[in-house]
Backbone as a chain_set.jsonl record, in Angstrom:
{"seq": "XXXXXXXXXXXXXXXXXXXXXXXXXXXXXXXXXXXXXXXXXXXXXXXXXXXXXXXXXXXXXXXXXXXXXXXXXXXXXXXXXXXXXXXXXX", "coords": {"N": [[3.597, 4.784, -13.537], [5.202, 4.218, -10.997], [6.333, 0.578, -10.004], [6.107, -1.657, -7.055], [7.221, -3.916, -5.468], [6.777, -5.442, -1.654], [7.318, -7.061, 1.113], [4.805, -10.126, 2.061], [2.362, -11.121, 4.454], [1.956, -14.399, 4.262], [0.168, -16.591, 5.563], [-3.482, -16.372, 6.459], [-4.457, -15.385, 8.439], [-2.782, -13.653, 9.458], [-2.513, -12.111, 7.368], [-4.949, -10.694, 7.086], [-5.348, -9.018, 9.746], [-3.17, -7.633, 9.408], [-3.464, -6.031, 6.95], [-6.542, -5.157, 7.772], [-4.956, -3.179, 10.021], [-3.818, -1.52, 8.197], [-5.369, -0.36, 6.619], [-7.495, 0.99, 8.366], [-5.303, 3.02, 9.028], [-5.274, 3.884, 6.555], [-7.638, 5.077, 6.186], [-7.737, 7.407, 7.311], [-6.339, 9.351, 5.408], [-7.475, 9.072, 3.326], [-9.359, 6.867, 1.018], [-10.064, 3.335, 0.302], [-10.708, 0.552, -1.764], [-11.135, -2.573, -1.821], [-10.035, -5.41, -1.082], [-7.863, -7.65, 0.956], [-6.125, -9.476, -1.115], [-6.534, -7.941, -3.542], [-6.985, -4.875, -4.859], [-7.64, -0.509, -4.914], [-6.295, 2.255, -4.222], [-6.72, 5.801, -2.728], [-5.806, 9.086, -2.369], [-4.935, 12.013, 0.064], [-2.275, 14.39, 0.625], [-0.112, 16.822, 2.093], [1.42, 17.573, 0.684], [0.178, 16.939, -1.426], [-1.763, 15.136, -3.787], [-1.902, 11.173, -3.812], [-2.551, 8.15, -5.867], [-3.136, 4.964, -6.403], [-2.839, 0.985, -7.172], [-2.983, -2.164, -5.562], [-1.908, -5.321, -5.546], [-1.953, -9.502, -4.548], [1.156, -11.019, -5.084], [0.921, -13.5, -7.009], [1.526, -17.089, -5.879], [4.011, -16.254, -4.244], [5.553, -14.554, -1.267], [4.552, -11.753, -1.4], [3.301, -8.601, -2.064], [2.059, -6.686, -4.833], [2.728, -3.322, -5.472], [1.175, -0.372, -7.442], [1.907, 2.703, -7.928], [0.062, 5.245, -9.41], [-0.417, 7.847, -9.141], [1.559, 11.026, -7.241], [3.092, 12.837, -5.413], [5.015, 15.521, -6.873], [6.663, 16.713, -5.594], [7.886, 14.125, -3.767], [9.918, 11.5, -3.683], [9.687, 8.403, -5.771], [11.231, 6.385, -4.418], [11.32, 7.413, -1.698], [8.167, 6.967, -1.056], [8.247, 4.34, -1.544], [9.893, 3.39, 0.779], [8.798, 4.472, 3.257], [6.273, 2.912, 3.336], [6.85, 0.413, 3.281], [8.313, 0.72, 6.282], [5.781, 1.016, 7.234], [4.332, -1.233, 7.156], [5.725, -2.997, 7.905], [5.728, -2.196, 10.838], [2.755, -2.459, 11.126]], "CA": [[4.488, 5.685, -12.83], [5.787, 2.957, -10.048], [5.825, -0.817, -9.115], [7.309, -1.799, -6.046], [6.853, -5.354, -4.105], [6.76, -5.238, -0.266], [6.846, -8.817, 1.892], [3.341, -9.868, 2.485], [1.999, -12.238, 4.881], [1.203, -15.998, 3.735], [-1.131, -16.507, 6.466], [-4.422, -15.553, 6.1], [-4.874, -14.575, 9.275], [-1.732, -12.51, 9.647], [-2.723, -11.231, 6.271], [-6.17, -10.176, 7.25], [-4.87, -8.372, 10.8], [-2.09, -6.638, 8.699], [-4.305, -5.509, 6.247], [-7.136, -4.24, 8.606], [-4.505, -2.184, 10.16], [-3.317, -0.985, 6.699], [-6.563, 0.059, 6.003], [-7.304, 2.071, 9.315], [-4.555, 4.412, 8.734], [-5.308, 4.614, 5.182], [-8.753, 6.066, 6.053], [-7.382, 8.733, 7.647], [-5.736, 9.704, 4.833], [-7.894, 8.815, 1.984], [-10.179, 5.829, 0.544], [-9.255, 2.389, -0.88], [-11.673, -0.334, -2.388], [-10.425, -3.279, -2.397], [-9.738, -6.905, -0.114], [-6.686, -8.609, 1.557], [-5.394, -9.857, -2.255], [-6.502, -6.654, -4.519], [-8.001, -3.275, -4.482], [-7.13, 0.528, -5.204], [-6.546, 3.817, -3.026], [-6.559, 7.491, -3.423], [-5.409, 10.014, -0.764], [-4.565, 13.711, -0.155], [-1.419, 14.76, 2.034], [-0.157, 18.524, 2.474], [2.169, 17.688, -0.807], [-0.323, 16.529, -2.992], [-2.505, 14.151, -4.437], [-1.567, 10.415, -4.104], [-3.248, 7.016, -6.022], [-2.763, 3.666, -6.849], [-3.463, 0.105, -6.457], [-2.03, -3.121, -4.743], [-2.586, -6.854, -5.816], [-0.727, -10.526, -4.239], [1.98, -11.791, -6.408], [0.46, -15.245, -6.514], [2.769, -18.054, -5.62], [4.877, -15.056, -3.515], [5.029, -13.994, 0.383], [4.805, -10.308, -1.829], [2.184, -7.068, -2.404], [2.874, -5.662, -5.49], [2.092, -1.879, -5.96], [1.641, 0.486, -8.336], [1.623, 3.851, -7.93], [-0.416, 5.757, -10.476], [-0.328, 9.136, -9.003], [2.272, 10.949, -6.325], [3.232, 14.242, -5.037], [6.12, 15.615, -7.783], [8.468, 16.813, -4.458], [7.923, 12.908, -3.022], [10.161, 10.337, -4.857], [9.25, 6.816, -5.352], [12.224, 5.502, -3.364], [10.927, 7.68, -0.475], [7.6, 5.92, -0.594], [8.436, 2.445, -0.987], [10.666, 3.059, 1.783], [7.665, 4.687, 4.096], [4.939, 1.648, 2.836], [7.628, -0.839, 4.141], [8.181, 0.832, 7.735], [4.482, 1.079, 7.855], [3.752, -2.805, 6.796], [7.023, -3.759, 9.406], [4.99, -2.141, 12.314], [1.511, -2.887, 11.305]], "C": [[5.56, 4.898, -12.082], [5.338, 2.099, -9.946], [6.69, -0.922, -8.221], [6.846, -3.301, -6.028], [7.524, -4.951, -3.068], [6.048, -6.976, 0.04], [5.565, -8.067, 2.452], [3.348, -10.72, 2.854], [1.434, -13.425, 4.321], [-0.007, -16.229, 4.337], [-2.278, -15.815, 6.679], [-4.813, -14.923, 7.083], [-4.265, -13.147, 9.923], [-1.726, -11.51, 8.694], [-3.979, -10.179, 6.212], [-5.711, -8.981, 8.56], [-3.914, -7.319, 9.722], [-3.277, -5.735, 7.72], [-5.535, -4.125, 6.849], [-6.648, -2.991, 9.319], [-3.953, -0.909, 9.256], [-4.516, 0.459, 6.108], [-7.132, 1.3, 7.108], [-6.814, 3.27, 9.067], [-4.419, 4.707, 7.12], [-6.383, 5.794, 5.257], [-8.396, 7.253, 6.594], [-6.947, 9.862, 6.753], [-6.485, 9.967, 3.314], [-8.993, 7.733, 1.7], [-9.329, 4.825, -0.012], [-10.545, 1.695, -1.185], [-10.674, -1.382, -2.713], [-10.615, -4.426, -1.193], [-8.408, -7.12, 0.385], [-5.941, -8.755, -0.175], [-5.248, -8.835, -3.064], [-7.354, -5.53, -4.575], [-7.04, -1.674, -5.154], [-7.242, 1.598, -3.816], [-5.984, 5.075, -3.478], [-6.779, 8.264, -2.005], [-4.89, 11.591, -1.184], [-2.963, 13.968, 1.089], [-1.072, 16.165, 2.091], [0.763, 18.57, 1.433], [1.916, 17.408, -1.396], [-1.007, 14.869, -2.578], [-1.845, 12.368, -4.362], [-2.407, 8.829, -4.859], [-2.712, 5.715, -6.667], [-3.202, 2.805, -6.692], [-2.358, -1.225, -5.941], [-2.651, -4.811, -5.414], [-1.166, -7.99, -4.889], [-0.185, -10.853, -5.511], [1.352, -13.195, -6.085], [1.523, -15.963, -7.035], [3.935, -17.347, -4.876], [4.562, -14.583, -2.214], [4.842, -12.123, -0.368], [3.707, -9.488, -2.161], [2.749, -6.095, -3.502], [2.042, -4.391, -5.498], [2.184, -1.236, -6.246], [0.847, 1.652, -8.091], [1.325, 4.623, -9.364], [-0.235, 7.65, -10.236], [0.506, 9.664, -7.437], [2.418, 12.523, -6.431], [4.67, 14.478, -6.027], [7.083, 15.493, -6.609], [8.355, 15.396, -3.916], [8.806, 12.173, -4.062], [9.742, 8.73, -4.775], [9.557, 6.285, -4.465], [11.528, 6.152, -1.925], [9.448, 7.01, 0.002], [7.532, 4.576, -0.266], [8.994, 2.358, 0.031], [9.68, 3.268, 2.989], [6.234, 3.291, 4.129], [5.59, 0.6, 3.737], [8.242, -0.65, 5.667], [6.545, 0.314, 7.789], [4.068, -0.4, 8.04], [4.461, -3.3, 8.078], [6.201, -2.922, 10.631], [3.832, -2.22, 12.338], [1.558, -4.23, 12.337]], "O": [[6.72, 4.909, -12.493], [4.118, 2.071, -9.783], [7.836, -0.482, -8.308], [5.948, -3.632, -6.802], [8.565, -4.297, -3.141], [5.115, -7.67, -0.363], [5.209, -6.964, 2.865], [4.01, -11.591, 2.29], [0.288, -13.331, 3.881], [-1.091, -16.103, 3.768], [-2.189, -14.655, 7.082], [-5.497, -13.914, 6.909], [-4.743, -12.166, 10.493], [-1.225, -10.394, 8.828], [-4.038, -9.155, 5.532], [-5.796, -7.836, 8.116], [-4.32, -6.19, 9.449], [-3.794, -4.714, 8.174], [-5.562, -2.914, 6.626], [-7.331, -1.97, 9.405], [-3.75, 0.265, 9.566], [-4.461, 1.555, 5.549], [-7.191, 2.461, 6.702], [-7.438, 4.319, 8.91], [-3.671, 5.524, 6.583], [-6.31, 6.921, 4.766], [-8.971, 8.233, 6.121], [-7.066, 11.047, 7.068], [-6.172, 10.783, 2.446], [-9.807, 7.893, 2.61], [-8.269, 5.03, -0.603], [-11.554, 2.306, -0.831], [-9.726, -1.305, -3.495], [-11.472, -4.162, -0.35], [-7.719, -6.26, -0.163], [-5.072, -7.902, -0.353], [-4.113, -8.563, -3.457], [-8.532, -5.574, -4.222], [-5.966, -1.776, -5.747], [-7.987, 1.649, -2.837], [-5.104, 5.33, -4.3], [-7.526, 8.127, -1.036], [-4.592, 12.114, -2.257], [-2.936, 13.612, 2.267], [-2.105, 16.83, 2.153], [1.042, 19.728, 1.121], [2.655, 17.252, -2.368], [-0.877, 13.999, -1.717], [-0.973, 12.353, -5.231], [-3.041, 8.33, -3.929], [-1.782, 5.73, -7.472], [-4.226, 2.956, -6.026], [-1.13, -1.147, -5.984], [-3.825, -5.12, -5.618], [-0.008, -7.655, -4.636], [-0.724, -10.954, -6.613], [1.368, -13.785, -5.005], [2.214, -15.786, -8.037], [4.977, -18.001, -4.925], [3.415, -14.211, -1.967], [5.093, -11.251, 0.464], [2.979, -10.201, -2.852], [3.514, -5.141, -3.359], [0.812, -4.421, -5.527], [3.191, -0.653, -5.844], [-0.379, 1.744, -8.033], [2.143, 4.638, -10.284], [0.027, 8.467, -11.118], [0.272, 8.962, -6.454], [1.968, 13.251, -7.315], [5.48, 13.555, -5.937], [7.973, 14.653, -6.472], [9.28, 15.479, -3.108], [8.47, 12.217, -5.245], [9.544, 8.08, -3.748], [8.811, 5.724, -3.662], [11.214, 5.334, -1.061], [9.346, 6.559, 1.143], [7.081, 3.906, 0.663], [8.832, 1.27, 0.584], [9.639, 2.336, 3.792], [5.477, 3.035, 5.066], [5.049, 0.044, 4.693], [8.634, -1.646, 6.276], [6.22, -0.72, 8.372], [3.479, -0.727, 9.07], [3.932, -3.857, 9.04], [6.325, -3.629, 11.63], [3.363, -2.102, 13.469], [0.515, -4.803, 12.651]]}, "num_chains": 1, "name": "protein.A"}
């Protein structure tokens, strides 16, 4: 459906903190399975169904992720753009 990349922390510790928070406000939302480097998630919002998963670009400060499933009225551009506030204030 979608790939994006979104800057990702080098540092494992900044990567682990980011992450943990990532993950927080995912549960609210939904489930993921997965680690700091790779995993999947699946969520519900009041426009639908969303899933996908995330892996590191290795050799890259980057998170790539692909969206497998999305709300029709949402467009890609409007998530990648929401993923990358959320990451910039985690």
């Amino acid at each position: 459906m979608a790939v994006f990349r979104v800057p990702y922390p080098e540092d494992p510790e900044r990567r682990q903190a980011l992450f943990h928070r990532v993950a927080t406000a995912m549960a609210r939302h939904g489930r993921y399975e997965g680690t700091t480097e790779q995993g999947h998630f699946e969520g519900t919002t009041p426009l639908g169904k969303f899933a996908g998963s995330y892996r590191v670009v290795e050799g890259s400060p980057e998170l790539e992720i692909e969206l497998t499933k999305k709300p029709w009225l949402v467009s890609t551009h409007l998530l990648e753009r929401e993923v990358r506030k959320m990451l910039a204030q985690a």
